[in-house]
N, C-alpha and C positions, 0 to 999 in steps of 0.2 A: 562569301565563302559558302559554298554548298556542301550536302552532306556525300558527293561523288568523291570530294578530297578526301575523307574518313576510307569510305572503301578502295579507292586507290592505293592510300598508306596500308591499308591493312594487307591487301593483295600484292604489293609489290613487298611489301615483306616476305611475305609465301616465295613469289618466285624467288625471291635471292637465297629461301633455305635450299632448293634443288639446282640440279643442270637444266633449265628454263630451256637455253639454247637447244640442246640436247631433244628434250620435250617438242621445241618446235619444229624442229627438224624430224620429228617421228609422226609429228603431224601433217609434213609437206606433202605425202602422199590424201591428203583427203582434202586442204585445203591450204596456199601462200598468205593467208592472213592470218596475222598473227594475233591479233585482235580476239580470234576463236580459241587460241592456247589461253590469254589473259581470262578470259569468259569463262573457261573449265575451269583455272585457278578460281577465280571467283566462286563461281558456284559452288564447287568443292567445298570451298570452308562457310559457306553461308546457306549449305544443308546439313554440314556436320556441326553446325553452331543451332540447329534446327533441331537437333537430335535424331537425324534419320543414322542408317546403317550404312555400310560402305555400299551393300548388293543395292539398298536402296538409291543410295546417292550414283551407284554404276548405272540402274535404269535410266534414271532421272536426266542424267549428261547424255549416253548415248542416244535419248530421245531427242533432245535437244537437239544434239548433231546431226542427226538423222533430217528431222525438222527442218534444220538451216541448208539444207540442201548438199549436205558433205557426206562423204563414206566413211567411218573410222571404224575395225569391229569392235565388238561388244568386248572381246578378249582384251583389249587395248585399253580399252577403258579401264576394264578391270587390272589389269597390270599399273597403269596409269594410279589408281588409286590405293595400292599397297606402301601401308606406313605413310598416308599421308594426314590419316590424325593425329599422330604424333607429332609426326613430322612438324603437321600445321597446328599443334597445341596452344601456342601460346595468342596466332592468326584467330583462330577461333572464339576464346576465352576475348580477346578484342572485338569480336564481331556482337559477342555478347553482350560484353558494356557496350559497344556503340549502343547495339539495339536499346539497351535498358534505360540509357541516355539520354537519349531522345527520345525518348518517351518522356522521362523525367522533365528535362531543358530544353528541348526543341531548340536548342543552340550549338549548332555545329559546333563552330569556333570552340565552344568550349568541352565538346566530344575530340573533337581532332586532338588539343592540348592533351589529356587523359589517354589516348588511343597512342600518342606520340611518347608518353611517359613510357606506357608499357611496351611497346616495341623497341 
């Protein structure tokens, strides 16, 4: 068990607090993989677990996307990211033990069990 299962759980908690679908579907215009909606989820909560700023974490992604060779605007982004630190409070606050964690125990297995309490 590797520490990918930790951010999967944490991340696929995110998506089920939103319309995921919805999301992906707003994305079909810059890219069909959906794999790139997962990766904003992701990232999302593992810059605001970072302590950047939303405008920060909007640069951040739309560079990204930009990067990976997709169109999305910068507007989108930002829209994308309203109420999603609350939203993703408790995602976050997980992302943070994980981190703190494995540092600590460098044992997944025993991050994921803790990650899986609080979710």
């Amino acid at each position: 068990m590797g520490e990918d299962l930790i951010w999967d759980r944490i991340t696929q908690s995110a998506m089920s607090k939103f319309d995921f679908a919805a999301f992906v579907e707003r994305l079909k215009s810059a890219t069909e993989d959906e794999t790139v909606a997962e990766n904003i989820v992701f990232l999302s909560i593992i810059e605001f677990a970072s302590g950047k700023t939303e405008e920060e974490i909007a640069e951040i992604l739309y560079n990204q996307i930009v990067l990976s060779g997709f169109v999305w605007e910068f507007e989108e982004v930002q829209k994308y990211l309203e109420n999603k630190k609350e939203l993703f409070a408790i995602e976050i606050y997980a992302a943070n033990l994980a981190y703190t964690l494995l540092e600590e125990t460098k044992d997944p297995a025993v991050v994921l069990t803790a990650v899986n309490q609080l979710l």
